[in-house]
Backbone as a chain_set.jsonl record, in Angstrom:
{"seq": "XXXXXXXXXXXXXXXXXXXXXXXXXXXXXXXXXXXXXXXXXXXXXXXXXXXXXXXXXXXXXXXXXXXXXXXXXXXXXXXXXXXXXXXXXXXXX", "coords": {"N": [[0.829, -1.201, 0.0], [1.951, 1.375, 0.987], [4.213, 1.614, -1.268], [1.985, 2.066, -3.296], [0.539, 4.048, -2.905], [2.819, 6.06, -2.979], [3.385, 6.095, -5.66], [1.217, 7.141, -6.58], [1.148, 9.687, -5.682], [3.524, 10.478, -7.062], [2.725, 10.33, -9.795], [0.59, 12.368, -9.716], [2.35, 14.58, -9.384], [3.595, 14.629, -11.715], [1.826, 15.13, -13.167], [0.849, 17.17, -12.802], [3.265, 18.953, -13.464], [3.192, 18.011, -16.094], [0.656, 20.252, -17.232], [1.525, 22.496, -17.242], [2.921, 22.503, -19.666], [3.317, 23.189, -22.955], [2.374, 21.566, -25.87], [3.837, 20.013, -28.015], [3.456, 20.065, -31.208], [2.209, 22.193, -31.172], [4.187, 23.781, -30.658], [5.996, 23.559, -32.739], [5.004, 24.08, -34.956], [3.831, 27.339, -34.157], [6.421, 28.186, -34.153], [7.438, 27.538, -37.209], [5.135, 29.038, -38.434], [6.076, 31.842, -37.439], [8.825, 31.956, -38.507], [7.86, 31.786, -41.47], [6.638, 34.007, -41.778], [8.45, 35.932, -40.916], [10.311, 35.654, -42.703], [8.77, 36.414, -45.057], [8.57, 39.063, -44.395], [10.88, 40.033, -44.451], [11.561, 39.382, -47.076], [10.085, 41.269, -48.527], [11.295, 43.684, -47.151], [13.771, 43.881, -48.789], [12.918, 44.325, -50.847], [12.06, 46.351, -50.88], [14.42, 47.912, -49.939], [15.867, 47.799, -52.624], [14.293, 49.564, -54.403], [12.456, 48.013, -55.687], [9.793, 47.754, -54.487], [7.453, 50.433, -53.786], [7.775, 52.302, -50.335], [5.425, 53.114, -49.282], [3.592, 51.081, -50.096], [5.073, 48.794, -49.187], [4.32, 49.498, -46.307], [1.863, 48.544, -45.835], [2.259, 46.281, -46.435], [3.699, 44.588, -44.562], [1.976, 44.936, -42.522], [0.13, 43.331, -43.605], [1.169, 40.999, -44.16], [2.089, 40.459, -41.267], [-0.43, 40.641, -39.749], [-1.975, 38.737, -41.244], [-0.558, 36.259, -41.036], [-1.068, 35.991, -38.108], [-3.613, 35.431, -37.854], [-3.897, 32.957, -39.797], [-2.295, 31.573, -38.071], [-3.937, 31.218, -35.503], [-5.673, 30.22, -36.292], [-5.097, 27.836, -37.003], [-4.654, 26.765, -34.745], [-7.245, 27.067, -33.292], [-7.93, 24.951, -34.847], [-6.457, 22.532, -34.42], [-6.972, 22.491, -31.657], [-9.473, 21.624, -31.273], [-9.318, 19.162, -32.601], [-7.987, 17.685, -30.401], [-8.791, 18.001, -28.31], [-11.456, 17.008, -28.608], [-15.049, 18.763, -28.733], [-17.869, 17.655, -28.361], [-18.717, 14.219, -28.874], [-18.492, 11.357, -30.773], [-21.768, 10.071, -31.441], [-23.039, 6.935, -31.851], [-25.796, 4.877, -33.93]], "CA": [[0.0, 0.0, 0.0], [2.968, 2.314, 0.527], [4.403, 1.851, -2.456], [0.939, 2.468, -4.326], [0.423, 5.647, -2.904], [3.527, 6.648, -3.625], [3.44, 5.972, -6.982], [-0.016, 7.926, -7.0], [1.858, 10.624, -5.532], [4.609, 10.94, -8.221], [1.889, 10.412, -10.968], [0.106, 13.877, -9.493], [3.303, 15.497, -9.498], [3.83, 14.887, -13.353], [0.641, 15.754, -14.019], [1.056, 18.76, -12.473], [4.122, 19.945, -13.82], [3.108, 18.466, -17.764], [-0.034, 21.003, -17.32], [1.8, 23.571, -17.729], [3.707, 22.37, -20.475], [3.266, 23.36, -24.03], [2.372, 20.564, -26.809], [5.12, 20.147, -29.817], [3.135, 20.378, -32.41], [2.153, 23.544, -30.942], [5.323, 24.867, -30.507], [7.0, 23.507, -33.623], [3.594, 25.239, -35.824], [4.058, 28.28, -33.773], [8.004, 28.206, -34.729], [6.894, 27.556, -38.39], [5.035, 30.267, -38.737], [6.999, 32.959, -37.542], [9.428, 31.877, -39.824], [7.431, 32.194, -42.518], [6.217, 35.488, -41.836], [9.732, 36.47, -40.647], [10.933, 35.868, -44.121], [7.774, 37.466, -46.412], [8.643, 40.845, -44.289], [12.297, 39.995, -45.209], [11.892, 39.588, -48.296], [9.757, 42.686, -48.76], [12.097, 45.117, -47.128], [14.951, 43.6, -49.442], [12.583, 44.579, -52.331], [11.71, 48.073, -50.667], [15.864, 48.705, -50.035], [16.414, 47.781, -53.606], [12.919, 50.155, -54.895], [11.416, 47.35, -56.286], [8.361, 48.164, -53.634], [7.53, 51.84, -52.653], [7.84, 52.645, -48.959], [3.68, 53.126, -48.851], [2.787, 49.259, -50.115], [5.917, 47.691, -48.409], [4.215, 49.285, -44.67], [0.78, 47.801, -46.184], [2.559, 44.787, -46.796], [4.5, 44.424, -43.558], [0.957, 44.723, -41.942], [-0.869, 42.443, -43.865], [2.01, 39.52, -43.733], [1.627, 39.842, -39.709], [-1.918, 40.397, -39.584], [-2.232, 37.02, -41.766], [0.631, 35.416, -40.143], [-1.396, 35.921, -36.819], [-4.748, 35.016, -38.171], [-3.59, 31.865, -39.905], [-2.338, 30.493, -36.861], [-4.906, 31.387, -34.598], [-7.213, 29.481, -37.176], [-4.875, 26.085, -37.003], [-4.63, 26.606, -33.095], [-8.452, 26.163, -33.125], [-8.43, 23.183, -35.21], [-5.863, 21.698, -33.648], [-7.18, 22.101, -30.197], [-10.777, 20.825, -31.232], [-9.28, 17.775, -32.727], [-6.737, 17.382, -29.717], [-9.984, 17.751, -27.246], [-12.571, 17.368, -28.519], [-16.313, 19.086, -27.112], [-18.34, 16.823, -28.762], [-18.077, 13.223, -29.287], [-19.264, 10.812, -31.861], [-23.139, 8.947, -31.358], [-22.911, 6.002, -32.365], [-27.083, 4.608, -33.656]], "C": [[0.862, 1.249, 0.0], [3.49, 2.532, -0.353], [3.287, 2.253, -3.525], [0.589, 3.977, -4.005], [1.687, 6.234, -2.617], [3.802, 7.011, -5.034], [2.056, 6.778, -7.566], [0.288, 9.661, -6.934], [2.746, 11.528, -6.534], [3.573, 11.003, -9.752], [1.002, 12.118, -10.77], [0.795, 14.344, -9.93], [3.488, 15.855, -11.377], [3.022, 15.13, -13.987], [0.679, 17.436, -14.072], [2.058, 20.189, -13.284], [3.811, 19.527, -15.73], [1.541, 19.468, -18.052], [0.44, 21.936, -17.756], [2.952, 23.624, -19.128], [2.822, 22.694, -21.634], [3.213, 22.11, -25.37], [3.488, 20.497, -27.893], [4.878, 20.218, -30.541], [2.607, 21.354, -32.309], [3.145, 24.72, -30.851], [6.302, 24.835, -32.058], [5.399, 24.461, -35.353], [3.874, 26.738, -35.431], [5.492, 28.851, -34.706], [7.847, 28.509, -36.428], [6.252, 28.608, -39.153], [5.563, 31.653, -38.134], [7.625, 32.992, -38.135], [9.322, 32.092, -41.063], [7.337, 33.454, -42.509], [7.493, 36.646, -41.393], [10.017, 36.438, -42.33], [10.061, 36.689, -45.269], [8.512, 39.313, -45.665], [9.95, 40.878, -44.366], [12.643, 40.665, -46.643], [10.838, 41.263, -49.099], [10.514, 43.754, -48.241], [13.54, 44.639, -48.067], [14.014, 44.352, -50.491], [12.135, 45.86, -51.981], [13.615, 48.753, -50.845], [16.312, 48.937, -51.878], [15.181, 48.393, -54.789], [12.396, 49.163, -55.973], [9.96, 47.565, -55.821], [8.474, 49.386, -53.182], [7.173, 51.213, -51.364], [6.51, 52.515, -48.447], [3.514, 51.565, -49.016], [3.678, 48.671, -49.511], [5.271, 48.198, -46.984], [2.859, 48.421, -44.915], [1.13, 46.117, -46.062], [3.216, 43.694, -45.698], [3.071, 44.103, -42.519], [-0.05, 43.671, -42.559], [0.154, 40.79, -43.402], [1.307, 38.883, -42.026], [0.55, 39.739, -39.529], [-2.151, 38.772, -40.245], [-1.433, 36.537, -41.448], [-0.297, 34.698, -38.862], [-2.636, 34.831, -36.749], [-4.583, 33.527, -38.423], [-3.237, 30.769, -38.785], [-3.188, 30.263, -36.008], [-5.879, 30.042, -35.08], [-6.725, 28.049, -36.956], [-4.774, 25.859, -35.188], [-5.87, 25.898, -32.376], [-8.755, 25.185, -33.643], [-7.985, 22.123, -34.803], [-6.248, 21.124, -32.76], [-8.591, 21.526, -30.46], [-10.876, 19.35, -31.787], [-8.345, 17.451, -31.703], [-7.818, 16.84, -28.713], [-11.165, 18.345, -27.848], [-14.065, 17.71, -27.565], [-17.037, 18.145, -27.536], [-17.551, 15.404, -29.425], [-19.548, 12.349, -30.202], [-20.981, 10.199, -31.177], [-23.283, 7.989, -32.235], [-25.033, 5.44, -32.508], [-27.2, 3.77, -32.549]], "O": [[0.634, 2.134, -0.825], [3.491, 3.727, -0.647], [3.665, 2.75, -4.586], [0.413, 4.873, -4.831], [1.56, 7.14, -1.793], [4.344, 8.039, -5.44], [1.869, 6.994, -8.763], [-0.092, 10.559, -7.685], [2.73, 12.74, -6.75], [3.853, 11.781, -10.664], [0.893, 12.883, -11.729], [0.488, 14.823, -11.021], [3.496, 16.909, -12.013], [3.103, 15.364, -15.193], [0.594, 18.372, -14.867], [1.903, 21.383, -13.54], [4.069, 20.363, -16.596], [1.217, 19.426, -19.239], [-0.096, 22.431, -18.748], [3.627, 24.598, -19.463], [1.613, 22.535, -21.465], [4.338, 21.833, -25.785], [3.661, 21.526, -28.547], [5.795, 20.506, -31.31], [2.301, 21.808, -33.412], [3.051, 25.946, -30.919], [7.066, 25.723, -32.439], [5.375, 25.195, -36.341], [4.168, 27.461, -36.383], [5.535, 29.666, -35.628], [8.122, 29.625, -36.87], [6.642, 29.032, -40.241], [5.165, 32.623, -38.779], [7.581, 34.021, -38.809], [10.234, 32.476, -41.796], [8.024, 34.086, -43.312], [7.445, 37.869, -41.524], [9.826, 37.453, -43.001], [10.537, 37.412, -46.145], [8.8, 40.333, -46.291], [10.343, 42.044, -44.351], [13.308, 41.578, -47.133], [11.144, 41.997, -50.039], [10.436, 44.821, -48.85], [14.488, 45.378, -47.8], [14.68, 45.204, -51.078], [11.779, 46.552, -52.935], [13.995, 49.677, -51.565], [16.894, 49.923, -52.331], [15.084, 47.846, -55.888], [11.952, 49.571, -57.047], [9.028, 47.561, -56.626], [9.327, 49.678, -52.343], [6.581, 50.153, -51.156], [6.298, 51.94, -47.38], [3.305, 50.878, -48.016], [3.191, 47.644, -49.038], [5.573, 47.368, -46.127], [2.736, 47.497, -44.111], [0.463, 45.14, -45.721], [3.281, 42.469, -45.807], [3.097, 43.108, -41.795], [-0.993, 43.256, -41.885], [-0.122, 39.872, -42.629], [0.659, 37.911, -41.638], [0.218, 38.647, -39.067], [-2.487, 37.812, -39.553], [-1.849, 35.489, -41.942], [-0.361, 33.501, -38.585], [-2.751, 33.836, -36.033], [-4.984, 32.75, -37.557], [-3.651, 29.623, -38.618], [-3.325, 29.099, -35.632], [-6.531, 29.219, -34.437], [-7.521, 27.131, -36.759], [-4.843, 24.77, -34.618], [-5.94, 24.977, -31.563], [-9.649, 24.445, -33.232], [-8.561, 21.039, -34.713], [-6.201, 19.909, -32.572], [-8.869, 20.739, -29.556], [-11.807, 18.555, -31.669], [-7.568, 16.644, -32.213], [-7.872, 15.676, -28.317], [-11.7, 19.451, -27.776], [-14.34, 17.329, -26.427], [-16.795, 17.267, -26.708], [-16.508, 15.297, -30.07], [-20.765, 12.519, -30.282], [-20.842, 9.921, -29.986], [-23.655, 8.226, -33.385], [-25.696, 5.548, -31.477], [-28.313, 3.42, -32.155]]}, "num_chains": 1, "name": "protein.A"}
């Protein structure tokens, strides 16, 4: 019996501390897209330094990247998490 509630003990504990942990396919998606959107506003101020883009559509463009950068993820965050946990579950007839 001591050993079982110890072992119930240490099973809390790791619950406890993977709560506050972060998923990996959440963090490596996250990662993913910043990257992406790190490089579109890259590659648009390379094409503003070298006036391929005026100064007016490259800040347009700098704001839309992140704005859809943000959005996009947001959007796989919720699909993720509703197929991770789902609220509803199947009914079977």
């Amino acid at each position: 019996l001591g050993s079982a509630a110890g072992g119930v003990d240490r099973d809390r504990a790791l619950s406890r501390r993977a709560a506050g942990m972060v998923p990996a396919p959440v963090l490596n998606a996250t990662l993913s897209y910043f990257l992406i959107v790190l490089a579109l506003v890259a590659a648009t101020l390379v094409l503003e330094c070298f006036k391929f883009v005026k100064q007016d559509n490259a800040r347009i463009a700098y704001v839309l990247f992140v704005t859809g950068g943000i959005c996009t993820w947001l959007l796989w965050l919720c699909v993720w998490m509703q197929q991770w946990h789902p609220l509803l579950t199947p009914t079977w007839p």
